[in-house]
N, C-alpha and C positions, 0 to 999 in steps of 0.2 A: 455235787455230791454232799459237800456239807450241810445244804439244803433239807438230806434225806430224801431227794427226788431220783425215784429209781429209773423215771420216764425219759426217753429219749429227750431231748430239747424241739423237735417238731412237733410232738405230741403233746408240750406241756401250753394251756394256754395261753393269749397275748400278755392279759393282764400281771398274770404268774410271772410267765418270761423275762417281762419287763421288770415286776422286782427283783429278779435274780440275775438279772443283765448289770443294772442299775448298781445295786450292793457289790459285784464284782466289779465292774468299774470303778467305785469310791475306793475301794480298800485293795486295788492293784498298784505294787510294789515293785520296780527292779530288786531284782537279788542282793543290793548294796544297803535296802530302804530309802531309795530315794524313787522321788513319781514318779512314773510313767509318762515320757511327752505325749503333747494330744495328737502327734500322730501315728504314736504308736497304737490309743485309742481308735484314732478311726477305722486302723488297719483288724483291730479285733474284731468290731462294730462289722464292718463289710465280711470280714469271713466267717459269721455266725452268721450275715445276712444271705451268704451262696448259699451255705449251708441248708436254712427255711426255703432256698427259693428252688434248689433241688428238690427238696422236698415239698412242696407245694404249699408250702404253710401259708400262703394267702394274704400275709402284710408284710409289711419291710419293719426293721428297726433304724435301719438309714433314713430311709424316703418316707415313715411313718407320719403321719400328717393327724392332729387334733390330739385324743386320749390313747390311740396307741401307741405306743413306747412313749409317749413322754417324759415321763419316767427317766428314760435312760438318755435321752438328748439331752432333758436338762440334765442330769449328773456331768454328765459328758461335754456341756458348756461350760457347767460351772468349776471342772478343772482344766479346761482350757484359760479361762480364765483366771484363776489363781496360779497357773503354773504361768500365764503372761503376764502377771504382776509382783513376779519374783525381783 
């Protein structure tokens, strides 16, 4: 919603999606401001991905393979990675 996107999240496209997957994932907080382990990430990641697969949306942000959601894998690596070299 910050976004200003009024569109359901299956109707907005891959590329869109994936920047607004992506930006939420960097700047997701516990309530304390401390980060979010990466598995609480993946568990976001898969229930936004039932969510497209109910809906038919046609690629995964999980199992996305090349330029789709890239984007958001890499975010999603690369705080896995800084939260494992704490």
């Amino acid at each position: 919603m910050s976004k200003a996107e009024s569109k359901e999240i299956h109707h907005i496209e891959p590329t869109l999606l994936d920047e607004y997957l992506a930006t939420f994932l960097l700047f997701l907080k516990k309530s304390n401001g401390t980060d979010v382990e990466p598995s609480s990430l993946r568990v976001i990641i898969a229930s936004v991905d039932r969510y497209l697969k109910r809906h038919r949306y046609g690629c995964s942000a999980m199992t996305g393979t090349g330029a789709q959601f890239a984007l958001t894998r890499d975010t999603n690596d690369a705080k896995k990675n800084v939260f494992r070299n704490r």
